[in-house]
Backbone as a ProteinNet text record, in pm:
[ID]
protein_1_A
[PRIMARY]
XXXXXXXXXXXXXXXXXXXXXXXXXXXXXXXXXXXXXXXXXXXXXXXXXXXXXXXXXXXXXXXXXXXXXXXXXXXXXXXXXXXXXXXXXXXXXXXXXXXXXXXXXXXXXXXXX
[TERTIARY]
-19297.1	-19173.9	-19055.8	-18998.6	-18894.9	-18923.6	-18833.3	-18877.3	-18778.6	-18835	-18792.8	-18764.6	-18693.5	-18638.8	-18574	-18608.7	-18637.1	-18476.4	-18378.5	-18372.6	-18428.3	-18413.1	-18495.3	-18454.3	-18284	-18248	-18324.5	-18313.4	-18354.6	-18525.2	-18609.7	-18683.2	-18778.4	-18653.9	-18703.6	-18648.9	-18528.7	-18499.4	-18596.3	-18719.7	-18775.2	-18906.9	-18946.4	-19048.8	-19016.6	-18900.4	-18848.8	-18898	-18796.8	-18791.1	-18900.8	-19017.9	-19124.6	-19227.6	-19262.1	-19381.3	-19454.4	-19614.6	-19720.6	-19665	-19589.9	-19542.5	-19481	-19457.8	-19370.2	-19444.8	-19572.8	-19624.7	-19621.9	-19638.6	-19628.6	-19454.5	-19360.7	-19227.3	-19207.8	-19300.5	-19293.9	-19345.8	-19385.4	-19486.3	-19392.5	-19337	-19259.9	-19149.8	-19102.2	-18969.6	-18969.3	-19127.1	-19171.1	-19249.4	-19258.1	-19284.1	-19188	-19061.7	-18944	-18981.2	-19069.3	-19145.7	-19199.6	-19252	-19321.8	-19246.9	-19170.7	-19038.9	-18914.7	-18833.9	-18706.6	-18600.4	-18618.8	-18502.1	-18491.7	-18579.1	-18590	-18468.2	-18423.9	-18313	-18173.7	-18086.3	-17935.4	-17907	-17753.8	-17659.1	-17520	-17532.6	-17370.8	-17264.6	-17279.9	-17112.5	-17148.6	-17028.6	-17040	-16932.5	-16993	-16889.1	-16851.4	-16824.9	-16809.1	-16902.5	-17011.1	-17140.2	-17250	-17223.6	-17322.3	-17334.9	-17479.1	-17484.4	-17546.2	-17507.7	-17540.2	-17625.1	-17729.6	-17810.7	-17895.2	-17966.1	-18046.4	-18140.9	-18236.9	-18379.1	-18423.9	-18454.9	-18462.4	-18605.9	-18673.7	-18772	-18727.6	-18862.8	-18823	-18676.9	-18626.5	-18501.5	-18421.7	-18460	-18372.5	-18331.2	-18227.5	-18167.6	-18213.8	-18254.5	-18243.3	-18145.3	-18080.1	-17967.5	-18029.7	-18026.9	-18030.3	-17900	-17917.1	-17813.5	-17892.9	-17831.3	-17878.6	-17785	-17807.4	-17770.3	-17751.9	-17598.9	-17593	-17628.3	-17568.8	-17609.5	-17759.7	-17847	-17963.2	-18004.6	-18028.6	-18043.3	-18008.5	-17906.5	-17837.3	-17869.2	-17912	-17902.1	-18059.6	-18120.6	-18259.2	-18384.4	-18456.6	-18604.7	-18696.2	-18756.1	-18848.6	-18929.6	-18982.3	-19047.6	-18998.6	-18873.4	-18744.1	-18709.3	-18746.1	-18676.7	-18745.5	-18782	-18854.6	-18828.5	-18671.7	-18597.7	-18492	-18493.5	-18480.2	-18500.5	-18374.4	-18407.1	-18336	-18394.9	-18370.8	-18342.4	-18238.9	-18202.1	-18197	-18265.6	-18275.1	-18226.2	-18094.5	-18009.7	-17941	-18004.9	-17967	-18012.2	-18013.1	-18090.3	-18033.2	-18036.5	-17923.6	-18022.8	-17979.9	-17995.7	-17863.4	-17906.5	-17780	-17682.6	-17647.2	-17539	-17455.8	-17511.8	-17429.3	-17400.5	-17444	-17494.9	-17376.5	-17222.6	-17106.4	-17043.1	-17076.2	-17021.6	-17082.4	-17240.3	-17356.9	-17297.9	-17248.9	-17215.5	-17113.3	-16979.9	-16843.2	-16895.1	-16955.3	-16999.8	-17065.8	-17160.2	-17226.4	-17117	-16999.6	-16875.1	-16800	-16778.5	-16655.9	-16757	-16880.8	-16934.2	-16964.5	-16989.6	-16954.7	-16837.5	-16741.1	-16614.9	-16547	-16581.9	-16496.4	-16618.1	-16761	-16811.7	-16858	-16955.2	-17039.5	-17212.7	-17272.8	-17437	-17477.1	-17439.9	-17486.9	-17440	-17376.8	-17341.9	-17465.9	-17575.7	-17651.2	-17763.1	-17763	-17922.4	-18014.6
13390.6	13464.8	13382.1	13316.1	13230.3	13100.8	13047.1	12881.2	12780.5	12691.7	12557.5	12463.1	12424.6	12310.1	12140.6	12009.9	11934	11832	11787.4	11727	11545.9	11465.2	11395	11249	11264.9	11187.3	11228.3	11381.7	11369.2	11383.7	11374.9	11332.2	11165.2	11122.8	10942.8	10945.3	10976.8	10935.7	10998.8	11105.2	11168.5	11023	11032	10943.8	10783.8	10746.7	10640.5	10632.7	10752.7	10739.8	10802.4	10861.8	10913.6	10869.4	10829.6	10743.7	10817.4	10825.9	10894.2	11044.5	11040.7	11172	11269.7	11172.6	11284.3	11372	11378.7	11535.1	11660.7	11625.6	11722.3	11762.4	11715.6	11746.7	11866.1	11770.7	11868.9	11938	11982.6	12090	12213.4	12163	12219.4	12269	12208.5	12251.6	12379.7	12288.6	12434.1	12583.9	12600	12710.4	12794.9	12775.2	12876.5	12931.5	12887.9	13015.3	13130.8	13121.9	13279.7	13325.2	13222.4	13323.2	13232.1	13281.8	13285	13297.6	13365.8	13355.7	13241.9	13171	13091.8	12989.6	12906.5	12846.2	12913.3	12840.7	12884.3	12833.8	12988.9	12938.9	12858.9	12762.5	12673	12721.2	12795.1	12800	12869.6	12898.7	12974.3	12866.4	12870.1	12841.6	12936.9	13020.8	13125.4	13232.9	13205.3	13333.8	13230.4	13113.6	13012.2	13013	12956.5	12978.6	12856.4	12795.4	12638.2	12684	12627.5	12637.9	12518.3	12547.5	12418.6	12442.6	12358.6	12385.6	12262.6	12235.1	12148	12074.7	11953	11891.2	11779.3	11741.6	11650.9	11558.7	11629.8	11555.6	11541.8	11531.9	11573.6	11710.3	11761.9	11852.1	11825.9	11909.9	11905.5	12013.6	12004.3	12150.2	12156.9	12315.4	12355.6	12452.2	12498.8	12626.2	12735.6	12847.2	12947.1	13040.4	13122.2	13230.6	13382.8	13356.9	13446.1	13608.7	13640.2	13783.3	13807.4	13747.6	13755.7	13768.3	13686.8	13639.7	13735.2	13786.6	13898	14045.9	14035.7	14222.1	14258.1	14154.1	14192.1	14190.1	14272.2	14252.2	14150.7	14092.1	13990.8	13966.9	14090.4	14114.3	14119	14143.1	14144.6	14020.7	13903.8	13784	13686.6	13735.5	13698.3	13553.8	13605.6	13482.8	13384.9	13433.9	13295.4	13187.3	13089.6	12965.8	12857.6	12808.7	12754.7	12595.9	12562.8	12398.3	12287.3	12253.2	12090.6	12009.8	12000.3	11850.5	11746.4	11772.1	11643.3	11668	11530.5	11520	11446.2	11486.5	11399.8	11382	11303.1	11304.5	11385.5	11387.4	11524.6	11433.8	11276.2	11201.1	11289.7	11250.1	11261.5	11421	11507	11660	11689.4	11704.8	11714.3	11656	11515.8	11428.8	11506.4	11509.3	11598	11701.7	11794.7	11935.9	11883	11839.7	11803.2	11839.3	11723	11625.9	11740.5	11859.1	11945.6	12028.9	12086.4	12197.1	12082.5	11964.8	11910.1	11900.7	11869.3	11851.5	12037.9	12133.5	12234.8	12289.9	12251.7	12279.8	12224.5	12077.7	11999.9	12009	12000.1	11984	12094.6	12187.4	12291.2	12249.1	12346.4	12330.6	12164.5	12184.5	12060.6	11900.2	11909.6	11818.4	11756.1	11801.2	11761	11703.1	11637.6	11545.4	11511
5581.4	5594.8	5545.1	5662.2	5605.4	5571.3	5463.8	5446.3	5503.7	5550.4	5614.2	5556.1	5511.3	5429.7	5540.1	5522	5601.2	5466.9	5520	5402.8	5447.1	5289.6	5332.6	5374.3	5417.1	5541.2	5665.2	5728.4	5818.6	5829.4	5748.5	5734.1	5804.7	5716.5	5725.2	5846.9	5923.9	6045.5	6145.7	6090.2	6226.7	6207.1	6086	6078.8	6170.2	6168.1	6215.4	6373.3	6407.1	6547.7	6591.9	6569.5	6632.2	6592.1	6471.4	6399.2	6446.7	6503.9	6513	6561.1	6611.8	6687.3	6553.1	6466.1	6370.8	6315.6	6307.2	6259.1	6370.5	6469.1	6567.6	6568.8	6524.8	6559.1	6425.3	6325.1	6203.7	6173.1	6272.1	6279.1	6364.8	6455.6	6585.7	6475.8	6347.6	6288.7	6208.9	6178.2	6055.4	6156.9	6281.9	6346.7	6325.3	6270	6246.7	6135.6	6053	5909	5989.5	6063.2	6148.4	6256.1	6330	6356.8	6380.3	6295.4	6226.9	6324.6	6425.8	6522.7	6655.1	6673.2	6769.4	6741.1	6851.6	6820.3	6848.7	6902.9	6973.6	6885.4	6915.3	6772.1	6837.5	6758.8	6832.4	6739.4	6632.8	6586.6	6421.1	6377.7	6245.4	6146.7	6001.3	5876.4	5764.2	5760.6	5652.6	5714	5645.8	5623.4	5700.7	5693.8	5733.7	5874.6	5957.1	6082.7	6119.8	6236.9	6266.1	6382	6412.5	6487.8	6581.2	6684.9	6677.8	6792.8	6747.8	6812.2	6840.2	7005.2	7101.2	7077.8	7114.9	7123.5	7150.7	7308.8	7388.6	7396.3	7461.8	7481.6	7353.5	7214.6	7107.9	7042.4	6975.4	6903.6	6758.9	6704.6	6521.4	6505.9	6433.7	6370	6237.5	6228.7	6097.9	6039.8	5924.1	5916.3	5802.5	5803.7	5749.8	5747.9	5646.9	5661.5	5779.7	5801.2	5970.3	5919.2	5830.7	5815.5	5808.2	5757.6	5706.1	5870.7	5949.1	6052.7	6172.2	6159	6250.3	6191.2	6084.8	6036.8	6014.6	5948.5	5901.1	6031.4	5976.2	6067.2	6019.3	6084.4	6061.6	5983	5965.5	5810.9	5722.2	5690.8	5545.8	5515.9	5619.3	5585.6	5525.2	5389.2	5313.4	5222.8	5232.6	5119.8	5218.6	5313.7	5429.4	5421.3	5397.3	5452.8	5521.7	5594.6	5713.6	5650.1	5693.9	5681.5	5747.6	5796.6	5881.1	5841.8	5903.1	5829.4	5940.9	6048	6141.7	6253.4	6321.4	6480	6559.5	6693.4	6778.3	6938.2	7060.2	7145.7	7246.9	7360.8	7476.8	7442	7402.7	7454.2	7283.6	7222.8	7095.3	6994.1	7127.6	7069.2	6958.3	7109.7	6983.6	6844	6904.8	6765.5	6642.1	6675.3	6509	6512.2	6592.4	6596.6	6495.2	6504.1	6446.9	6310.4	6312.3	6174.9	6056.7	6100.2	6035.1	6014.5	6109.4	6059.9	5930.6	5963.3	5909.6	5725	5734.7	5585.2	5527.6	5617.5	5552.8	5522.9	5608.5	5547.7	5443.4	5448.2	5317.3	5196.1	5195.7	5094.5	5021.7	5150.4	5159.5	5165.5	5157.1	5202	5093.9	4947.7	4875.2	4938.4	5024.4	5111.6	5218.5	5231	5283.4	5165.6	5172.7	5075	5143.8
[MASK]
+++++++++++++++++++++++++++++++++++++++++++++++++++++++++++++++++++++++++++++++++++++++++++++++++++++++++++++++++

């Protein structure tokens, strides 16, 4: 259905901090291909929708497209995709929250590598 896109900072930082554990997390990220709505939304940028989906005690945020997300059925969301571009612990939730509005606002989505 939808695709999951990992970028590959946060990548190396899952591999870092979880080492054997990191396939199971990446596994847990990519369960949003079969369903697409899981995950609370913390906030909007334009059309863009910030999101994030919990594991053990950490946050990953992604973003996506809010209309797609809010209007379509599950089966339509074919060309969906989902962005993983950072991970935080409860202490530092807001600072990443900031940090993901302030690089979509000044840069936009190519702002994440």
């Amino acid at each position: 259905m939808a695709k999951v896109e990992i970028t590959e900072s946060l990548l190396a930082q899952i591999n870092k901090k979880f080492k054997q554990e990191s396939i199971e997390v990446l596994q847990h990220l990519k369960s949003l291909e079969s369903s697409p709505h899981k995950g609370k939304i913390l906030g909007t940028v334009g059309a863009l929708v910030i999101k994030e989906l919990k594991y053990s005690g950490f946050r990953f945020y992604f973003i996506t497209d809010g209309f797609k997300i809010k209007c379509l059925e599950e089966e339509k969301l074919v060309d969906l995709l989902l962005r993983f571009v950072r991970m935080s612990d409860k202490n530092h939730q807001q600072e990443t929250i900031n940090e993901i509005r302030h690089i979509l606002i000044t840069i936009g989505v190519s702002g994440f590598k």
